[in-house]
Each structure stands twice: as C-alpha cells, then as structure tokens.
N, C-alpha and C positions, 0 to 999 in steps of 0.2 A: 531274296525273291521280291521285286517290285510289285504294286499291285493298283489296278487302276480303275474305275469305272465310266460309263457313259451308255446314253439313252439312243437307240437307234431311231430310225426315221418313222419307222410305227409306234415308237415309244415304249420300246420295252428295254426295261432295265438289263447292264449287261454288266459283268464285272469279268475282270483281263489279270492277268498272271503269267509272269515267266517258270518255267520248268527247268533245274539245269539237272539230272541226273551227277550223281557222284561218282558211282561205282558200277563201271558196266562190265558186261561181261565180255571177257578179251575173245573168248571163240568165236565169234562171227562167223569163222564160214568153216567147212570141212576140213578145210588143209590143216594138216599137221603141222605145227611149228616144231616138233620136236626133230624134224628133218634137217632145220636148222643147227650144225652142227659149229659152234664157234669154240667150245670148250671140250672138245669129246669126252663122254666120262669113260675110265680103264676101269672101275671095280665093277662089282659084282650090284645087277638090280634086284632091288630087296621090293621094290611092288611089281605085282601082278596085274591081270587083267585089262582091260581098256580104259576104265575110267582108273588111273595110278593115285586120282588126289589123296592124302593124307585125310586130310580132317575134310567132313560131308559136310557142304553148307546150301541153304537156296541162293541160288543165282539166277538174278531178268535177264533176260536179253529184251533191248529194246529192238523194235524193226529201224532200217536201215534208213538214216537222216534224221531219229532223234537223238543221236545221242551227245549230240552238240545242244540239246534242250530244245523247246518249243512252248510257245504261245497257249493258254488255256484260258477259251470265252467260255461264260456262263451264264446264262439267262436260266429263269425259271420256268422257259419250255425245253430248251437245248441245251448241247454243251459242242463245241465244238475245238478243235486244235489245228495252229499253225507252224510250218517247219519250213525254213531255219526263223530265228527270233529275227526281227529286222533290227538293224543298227537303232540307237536311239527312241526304240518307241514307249518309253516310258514319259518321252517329253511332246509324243504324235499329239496331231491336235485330235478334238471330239470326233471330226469329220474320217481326220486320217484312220482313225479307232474305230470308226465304222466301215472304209475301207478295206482295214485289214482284216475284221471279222465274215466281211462276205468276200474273202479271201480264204479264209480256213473252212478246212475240210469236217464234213459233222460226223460226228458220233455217238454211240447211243449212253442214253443218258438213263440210269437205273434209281429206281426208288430211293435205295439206301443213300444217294446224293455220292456212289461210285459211278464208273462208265466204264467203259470195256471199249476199246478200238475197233 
C-alpha cells in the first residue's frame, strides 16, 4: 500500500492511499455457475439446500469497479474515494494529487475514523 500526502488549495491537509482488496467475493451476480457443466459429477449430492457451502464464513462483496482497488483521500473534514487507481500516481505531482482528489467521489466519513459508501 503506497501512501502519500499533500495540501490542497484551501490548505487543508490531505493524506492519499491505494486500496487493493485480496479476496473478493466470486458471486457478483445471480447466475449460477454451477450451470457450468466441464466435469459433470455421476455420484450422489451429499449438500442440500441453496446455500451448498461447507464451512460458513463472512464474505464482502465490493460494488462493481472496486475490485481492482481504489484511491482513498482523507482530510479531517472528508473522506472521499477514487476508482480505478490511475497508473503511476504515487510519483503524481502535488498539483496532479489535488486533481485527482476533486476527481473522487465523497463519502461519508464517521466518528470512529470508519466511513461507509
């Protein structure tokens, strides 16, 4: 994770961070993959019901253009995020960094110093 900071034109401090998610969640959309038939299985299905997985775990889904990661500004009024990461902008100048901050889309920014989309 790079991480970067700089002063916008009103002077407020901003600090910048790449996002890359590791582990996303493959279901994205309704279709069935199990449709998908490359291997057919002949034996007998030993899970029931809809959700078949084995072992319960939490799984994100991120919405649709992060999952290739995204840009996180933070000021100590806002927070805001940008998608996709632009090529090289760990080496953007100060100017290009304030650019691509009133480029990204804002969000709300909670007490605890989490945010929610």
């Amino acid at each position: 994770m790079a991480y970067r900071t700089f002063v916008d034109s009103n002077g407020a401090y901003w600090q910048v961070w790449d996002s890359q998610p590791t582990k996303v969640e493959r279901r994205i959309t309704q279709s069935d993959r199990r449709n998908l038939k490359r291997f057919p299985w002949n034996g007998t299905e030993r899970r029931s019901g809809l959700d078949r997985r084995t072992v319960s775990q939490r799984r994100i889904t991120l919405a649709e253009g992060y999952g290739s990661g995204w840009l996180t500004f933070e000021s100590l009024e806002e927070k805001r995020r940008l998608i996709p990461i632009p090529h090289d902008w760990e080496s953007a100048s100060q100017a290009e960094l304030r650019t691509l901050c009133d480029k990204a889309r804002r969000i709300a920014k909670l007490d605890q110093g989490t945010s929610v989309a």
